[in-house]
Structures are given as C-alpha cells and as structure tokens.
N, C-alpha and C positions, 0 to 999 in steps of 0.2 A: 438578443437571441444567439444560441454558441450555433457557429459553423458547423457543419458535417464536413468531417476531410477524416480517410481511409487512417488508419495508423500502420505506418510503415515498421515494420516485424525486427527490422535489423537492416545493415549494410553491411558490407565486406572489411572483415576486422584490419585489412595491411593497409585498406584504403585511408584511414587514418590516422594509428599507432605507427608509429615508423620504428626500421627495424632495430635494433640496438645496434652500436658500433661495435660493443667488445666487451669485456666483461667485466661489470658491474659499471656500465655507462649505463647514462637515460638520457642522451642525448632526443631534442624533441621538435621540430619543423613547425612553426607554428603557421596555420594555414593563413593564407591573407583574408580568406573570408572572416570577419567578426560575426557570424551565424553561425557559420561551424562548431561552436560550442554545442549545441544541439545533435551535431551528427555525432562529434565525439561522446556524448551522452548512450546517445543511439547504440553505441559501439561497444562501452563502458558496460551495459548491464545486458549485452547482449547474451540470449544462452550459450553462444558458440563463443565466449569469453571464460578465460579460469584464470581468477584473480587469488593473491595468497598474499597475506597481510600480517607484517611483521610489525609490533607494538615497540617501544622502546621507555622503559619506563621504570621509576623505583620501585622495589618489592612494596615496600610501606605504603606507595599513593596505588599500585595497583591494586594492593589486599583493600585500601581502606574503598575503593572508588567497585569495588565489585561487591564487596559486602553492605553497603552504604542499602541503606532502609528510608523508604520514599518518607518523605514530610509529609505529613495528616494522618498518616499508618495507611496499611497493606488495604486494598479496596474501596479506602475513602474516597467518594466518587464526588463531595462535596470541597474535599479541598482545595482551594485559590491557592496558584503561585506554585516556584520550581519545585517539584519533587526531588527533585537531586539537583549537587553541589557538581561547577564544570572542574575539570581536573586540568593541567597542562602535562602533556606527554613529550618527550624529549622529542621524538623522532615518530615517521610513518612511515612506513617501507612501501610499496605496493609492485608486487611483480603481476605482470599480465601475459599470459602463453594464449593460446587458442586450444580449441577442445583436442587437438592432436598432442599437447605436451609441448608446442614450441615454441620456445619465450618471445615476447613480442615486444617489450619495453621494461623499464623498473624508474618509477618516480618515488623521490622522498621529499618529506614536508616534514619540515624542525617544526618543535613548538606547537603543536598540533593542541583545539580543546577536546576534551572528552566524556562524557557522562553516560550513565548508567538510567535507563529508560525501562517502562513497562512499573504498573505499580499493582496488579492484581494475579491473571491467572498465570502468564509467564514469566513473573518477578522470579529471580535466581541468583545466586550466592558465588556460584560457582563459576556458572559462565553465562554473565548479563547481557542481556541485549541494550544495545548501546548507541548515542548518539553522536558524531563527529562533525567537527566544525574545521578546517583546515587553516582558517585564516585569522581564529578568535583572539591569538593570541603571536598572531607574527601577518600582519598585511602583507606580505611580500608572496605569503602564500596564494591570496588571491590568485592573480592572473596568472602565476604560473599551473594552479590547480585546473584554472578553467583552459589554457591552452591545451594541457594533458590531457584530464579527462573531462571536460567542461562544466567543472561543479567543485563547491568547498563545502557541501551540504551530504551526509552520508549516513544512512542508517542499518544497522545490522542486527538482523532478529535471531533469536536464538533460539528459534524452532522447538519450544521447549512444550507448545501445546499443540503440536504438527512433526510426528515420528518421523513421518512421510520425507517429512523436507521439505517434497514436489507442492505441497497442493497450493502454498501462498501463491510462487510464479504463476501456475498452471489457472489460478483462480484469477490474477491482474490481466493474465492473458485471455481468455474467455468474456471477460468485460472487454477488451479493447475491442476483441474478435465481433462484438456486439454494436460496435462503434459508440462505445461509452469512453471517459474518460477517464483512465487509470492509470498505475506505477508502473514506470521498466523495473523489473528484476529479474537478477539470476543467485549466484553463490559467491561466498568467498572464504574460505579458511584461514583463520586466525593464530600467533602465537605471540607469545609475551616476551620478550626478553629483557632480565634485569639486571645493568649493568652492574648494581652494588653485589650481584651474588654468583653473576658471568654467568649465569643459566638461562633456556630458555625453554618455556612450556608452552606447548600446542595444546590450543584450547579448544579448538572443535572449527565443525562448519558453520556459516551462517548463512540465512539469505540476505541478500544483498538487495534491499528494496528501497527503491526513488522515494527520498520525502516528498513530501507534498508542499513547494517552498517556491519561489519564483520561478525556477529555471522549471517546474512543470505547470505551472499556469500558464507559462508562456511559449511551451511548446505549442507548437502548431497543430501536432497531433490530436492533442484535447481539442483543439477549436472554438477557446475561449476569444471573445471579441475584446474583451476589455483587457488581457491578458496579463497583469498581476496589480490591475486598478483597485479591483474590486475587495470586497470584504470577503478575509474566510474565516470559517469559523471551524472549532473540534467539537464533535457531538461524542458524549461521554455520559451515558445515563441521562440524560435531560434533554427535552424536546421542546421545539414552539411553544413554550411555555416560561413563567416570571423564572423560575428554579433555573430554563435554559438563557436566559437571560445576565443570571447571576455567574452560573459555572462554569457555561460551555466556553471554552479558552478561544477568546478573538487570538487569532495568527497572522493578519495584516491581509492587505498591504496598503490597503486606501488612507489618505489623511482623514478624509471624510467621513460624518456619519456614523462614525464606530459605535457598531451597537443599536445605533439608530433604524437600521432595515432591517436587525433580527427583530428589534420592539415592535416595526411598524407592522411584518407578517405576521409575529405572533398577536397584536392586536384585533388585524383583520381576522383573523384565524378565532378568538375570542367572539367577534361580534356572528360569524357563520362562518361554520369548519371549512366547507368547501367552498365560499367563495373566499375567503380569505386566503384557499390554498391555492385556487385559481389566479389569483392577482398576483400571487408573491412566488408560486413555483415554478419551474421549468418543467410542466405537467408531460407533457408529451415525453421528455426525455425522462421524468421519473417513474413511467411506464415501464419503460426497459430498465431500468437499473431495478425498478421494484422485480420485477421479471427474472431477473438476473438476482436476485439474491433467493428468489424459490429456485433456480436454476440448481445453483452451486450449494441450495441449502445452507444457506448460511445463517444460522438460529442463531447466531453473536453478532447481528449486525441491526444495521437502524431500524428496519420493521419488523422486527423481532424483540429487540433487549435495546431499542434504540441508544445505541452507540457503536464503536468501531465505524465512523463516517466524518466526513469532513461534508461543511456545504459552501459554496463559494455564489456569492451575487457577482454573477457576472455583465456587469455595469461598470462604466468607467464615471466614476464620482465624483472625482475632482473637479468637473465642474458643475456641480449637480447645482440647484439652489434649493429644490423639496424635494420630499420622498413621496412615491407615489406609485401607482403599479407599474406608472411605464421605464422607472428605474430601478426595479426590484424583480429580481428575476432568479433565484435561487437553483443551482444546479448542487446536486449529490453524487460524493466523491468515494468512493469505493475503498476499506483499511481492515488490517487484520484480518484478512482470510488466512489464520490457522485452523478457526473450526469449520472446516466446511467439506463437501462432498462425503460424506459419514454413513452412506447408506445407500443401495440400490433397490429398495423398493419405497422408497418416502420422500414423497414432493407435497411440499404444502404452499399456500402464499400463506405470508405474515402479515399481521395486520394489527399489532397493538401500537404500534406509534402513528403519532398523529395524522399525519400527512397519508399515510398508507391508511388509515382508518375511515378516516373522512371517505377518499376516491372509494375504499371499500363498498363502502354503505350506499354508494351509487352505482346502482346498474348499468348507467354506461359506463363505468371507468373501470370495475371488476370484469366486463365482459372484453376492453381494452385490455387491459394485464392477463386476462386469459389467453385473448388472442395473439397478443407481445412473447408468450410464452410459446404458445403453438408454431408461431411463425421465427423465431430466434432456434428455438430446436431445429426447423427445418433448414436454416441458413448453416445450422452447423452440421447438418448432416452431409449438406453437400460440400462441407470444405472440411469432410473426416480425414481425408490424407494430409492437408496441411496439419491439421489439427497434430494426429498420430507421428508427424516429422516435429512438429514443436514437441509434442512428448519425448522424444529419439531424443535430439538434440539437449534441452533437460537433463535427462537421465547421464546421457555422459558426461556434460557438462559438471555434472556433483558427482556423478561418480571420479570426474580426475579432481574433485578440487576435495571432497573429502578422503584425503589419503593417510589419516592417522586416526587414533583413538582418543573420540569426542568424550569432552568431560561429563556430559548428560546423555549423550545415543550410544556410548562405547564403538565398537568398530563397525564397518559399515561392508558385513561379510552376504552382501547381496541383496541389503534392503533396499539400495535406491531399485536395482531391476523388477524389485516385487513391487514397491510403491506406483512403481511407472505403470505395470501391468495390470496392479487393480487400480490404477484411476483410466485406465482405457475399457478394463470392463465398466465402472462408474458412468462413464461417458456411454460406453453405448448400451447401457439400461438407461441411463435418461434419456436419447434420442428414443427410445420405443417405449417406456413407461412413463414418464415423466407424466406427461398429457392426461393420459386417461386415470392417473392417479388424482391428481389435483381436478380436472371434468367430472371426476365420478363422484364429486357432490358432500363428500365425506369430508374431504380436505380443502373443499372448497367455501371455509367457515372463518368467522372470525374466532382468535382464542379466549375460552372460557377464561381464565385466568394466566394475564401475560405479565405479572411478577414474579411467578412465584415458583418456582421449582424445573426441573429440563424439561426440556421440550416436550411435549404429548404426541407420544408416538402418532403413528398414521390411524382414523378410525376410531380413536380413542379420546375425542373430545368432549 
C-alpha cells in the first residue's frame, strides 16, 4: 500500500546549485548527503528555475534525428519496439539562472544520447520533442549529472498540442496538490549549434517534464513502498486486456514476474470486472486520480481514450514466490496533460476504460468519485492563493525562459500572461461549476460511444 507523504512544492534554489565562480565555470559542491539527488531534483524542475539549453551537434545528425518518422507509422498504437533511432550529440550545455535572470550555474555533458519522441498528435519535423539520456553514451556522465542536477533521464515536450505552454505543469501540479503521484516540471528553451556550419538556431521553449524512471518511483514524494521494485508499465491505447498484455511497453524495474501481474489483474478482471479490479488496484487512490482526470478534463487520458498513463505495482517482487492479490497492487500514473482544462462549463467523469467502467457501474464507487470530486475542489478552494502564487511563479518562469521566436508558437508577445489568466479563470469556474455540472445527472453517464470521434460535448450524450 503507497504512503501518503505531502509533496514538497520546491526548496530554495542557492540552497543547492552553488554560485558560479566566473565566467563560464560550473564549478559544483557536491553535497555529502547521497539523498540529496532528490533535493537537487526538487530544485532542477522547480518553477522558480529558467533553464536554457544549448545542443552541440552535426547539421546532418540533427536534420536527420528531427525529421526521423517513428517505426510502425504515425498513430500505430500496435507497434512493438523503438520508434526512434538514439543519436549521440557532441555536447549539452545547461545554464540555470532563477526567475530573476540571475545565473546560478552552467554544467556540460560530452557525448550526450538523444532521440526524437512522441509518435501521433504532437509528432513534429521541426521542433520534436525529445528524449535525453546523459550517460548513454559516456558513463562518466552519470554521477557527475546526478551530483548537479540529480538525474541523467530528461525529457522535453514541445508543446505542440498545448499553445498555453502552462497547462502540462499546472495539470502535474494539481495532481500532486491532490496528493497523487506525479511529474516535477517547469520550462526550458533550446538552441542547436552546428559546429560544421558555426551557426546556431533557437528552437523554441519546452516543458521540461520528469520522466517517469527510477529517480521518481523512488522519490519519497510519490510514496511508493516498493520504490522502483516493482513493475511499471506504459498504457497506450490498450487496457487490462490480451491487446494490453501484448503492447503496452513494460518500462521495468522488477526482475520478477514481468508481465506476470498485468496477466494476473487482467485475468481477475476477466473472470468479474470489479472483483478483479478490487484484488489488483489501488482502488482508493484510483478514486482520486479518476477524480482528477474529470477534474482537469482531460478527454486524452486513461478513462477516457485509455492512454496517456503509466501504472506501476507497487510491490517489491524480488522476492515474491506467487502472484496473488496481496502482491498486486496497481497504482496510476498521471502523462501528457496537453489536452486538458479546454472549457469552463464542461465537467464530466469518464468511463470507457476498464477499470473506471467497472467502479462505474457500482453505486458505491460512482457515488465515491463524486464525492472525491466534491471534496478535492473543496481542498483546492482553500489553498486558491498557493494555487494563484504557483500560477505567478509559472508564468514568469516561461515568460524569462521563452525569450526568442519559437519554431511552432512564433514570439511569445503576451501569451504566457493570457494563458496564465485564463487558466485562473478555468480554475475558478471549476471550483463553483464543476460539482453541479457533473451532479446534475446529464454528465453523470457513461459514454455512448467511447471510440469513436471528440468528446461529446456536456448534455449531448
């Protein structure tokens, strides 16, 4: 069963980047605590961080590694294995200021891997969102990555289905806020420099969101027991079902059982929806996450278009000897909020994946997710000012780190301030509609048909 522990927001950026010595030093203190990777983490995707990221790399491998067309084609939700090919990039720059413009360090990492991520609605030619490995290709990176910013695991989206920019952070933050388990992020802006042509091009902002990879199983924050024992899986179109069985991409970390606890729930789940859901899921906590996805609206995620989700058993396996309910304990991991918060007068629950279907169709556990909703809106009404200083803090944070013209937003001549402003109105039209939108009976349905076209508006089922 995962811990409850608060999620700490951030700490004070000096208290662990140390200052630079001079100029173009990164000189870097490495803390005697070996846990401090965590804090520096903390600190790393803090909003009150503006990171700016210099590429180092050939024209020819960065034309080829941005243009690069995923393996199985664009959408194939059934294709097995890498969608993209790793690249090696000469060099990583990373300079880190605080939201005042004040530099606070600059570390570089030779030999850096890099690929080209996203294979459907945010796929892009131009400026991909991408995945980075620091150590793939030069170990030495390791510990010096984790001493600096305590990670060699990095990912950057490229906001390409999110104008806003804000709503991916502002959505991982709302989960945490909820005391779910989800991504630190903030921003980082990119440029390319190609030594065979001595130029270099600024490619835009990114967010800058925590993969889902050891170093966040094993934050404390989440409150996982088993902390990166257990099995996790990518949910991609396919649910507790043979199809999820075959596609959904095991991501580690257990030696054991691989695959073995998705067969064993989805079985149970086979012989009776809800008891099998109740043996194999962390039901209580997928109240609030289910909650949390009417919440933020998020129509692209697991109870909805079941995918955009990770699920992680948190069990420590290693020394399991059977599978059974008491080592099978499934918690869901909150991904890709681009599409989400889209509307102030439309709250629905979703309910065509499984697991959400099942609880559905039971009156106690629909009148649970109601009540998870009513009472989560009220938690967040009373912490609107932290909430509205997390928004603050956001907004300048990209406002200083997007300072040139994006290859897909072009300039950024005051949308972050309007983005910020209407997701504050968003926010509080869900604190006082939300409730009686989805209460009022209309929205409080399963969907008529949940393949097959966008969402059905509110009322319109």
């Amino acid at each position: 069963m995962r811990k409850s522990i608060p999620f700490l927001i951030s700490i004070c950026l000096l208290t662990v980047f140390p200052a630079r010595s001079g100029p173009g030093s990164a000189t870097v203190e490495v803390a005697e605590d070996p846990d401090s990777e965590q804090e520096r983490m903390d600190v790393y995707y803090s909003p009150d961080t503006v990171i700016s990221l210099t590429l180092t790399m050939d024209s020819s491998e960065w034309q080829q590694l941005r243009t690069q067309q995923p393996q199985g084609g664009k959408c194939n939700n059934d294709f097995i294995g890498d969608r993209y090919s790793w690249f090696e990039a000469d060099l990583l720059t990373i300079e880190v200021s605080d939201a005042g413009g004040n530099a606070v360090a600059e570390y570089q990492y030779p030999d850096i891997g890099i690929k080209k991520k996203s294979y459907c609605g945010s796929i892009d030619s131009e400026k991909p969102s991408l995945n980075v490995d620091l150590a793939k290709y030069d170990d030495g990176n390791e510990e010096k990555a984790e001493a600096e910013i305590g990670t060699t695991r990095l990912t950057w989206n490229n906001s390409a289905q999110d104008s806003t920019v804000l709503k991916q952070c502002f959505g991982y933050y709302l989960f945490r806020l909820a005391g779910l388990p989800a991504s630190r992020c903030n921003f980082s802006s990119l440029s390319v420099y190609t030594p065979d042509t001595g130029t270099t091009e600024y490619v835009g902002i990114y967010v800058n969101v925590e993969p889902i990879k050891k170093k966040y199983l094993k934050h404390e924050a989440n409150g996982f027991t088993a902390g990166d024992n257990g099995n996790l899986y990518e949910i991609s179109t396919h649910d507790f079902d043979t199809g999820g069985l075959t596609y959904d991409e095991y991501k580690g970390y257990s030696d054991e059982y691989v695959r073995q606890d998705f067969a064993w729930a989805t079985d149970e789940m086979d012989k009776n929806l809800l008891d099998g859901i109740l043996s194999s899921v962390n039901v209580e906590e997928f109240i609030r996450y289910w909650a949390m996805e009417a919440i933020v609206q998020h129509r692209d995620g697991y109870s909805r278009n079941i995918t955009n989700a990770y699920i992680y058993n948190d069990n420590d396996l290693t020394d399991a000897t059977s599978l059974s309910q008491a080592n099978i304990n499934f918690s869901f991991l909150p991904w890709g909020l681009d599409k989400i918060m889209d509307s102030n007068s439309c709250w629905q629950i979703y309910c065509c994946a499984r697991v959400a279907q099942g609880l559905f169709e039971s009156s106690t556990y629909l009148q649970q997710v109601n009540q998870s909703i009513e009472a989560l809106l009220a938690e967040f009404a009373a912490q609107q000012a932290q909430v509205d200083q997390y928004l603050g803090s956001l907004a300048t944070s990209a406002n200083a780190t997007w300072t040139g013209e994006d290859i897909c937003l072009g300039l950024n001549d005051g949308q972050i301030d309007r983005s910020a402003s209407n997701l504050r109105a968003w926010f509080s039209a869900a604190l006082t509609t939300a409730v009686s939108s989805i209460d009022g009976g209309a929205n409080n349905s399963c969907w008529s048909d949940c393949s097959n076209g966008p969402a059905v508006p509110c009322n319109q089922q």
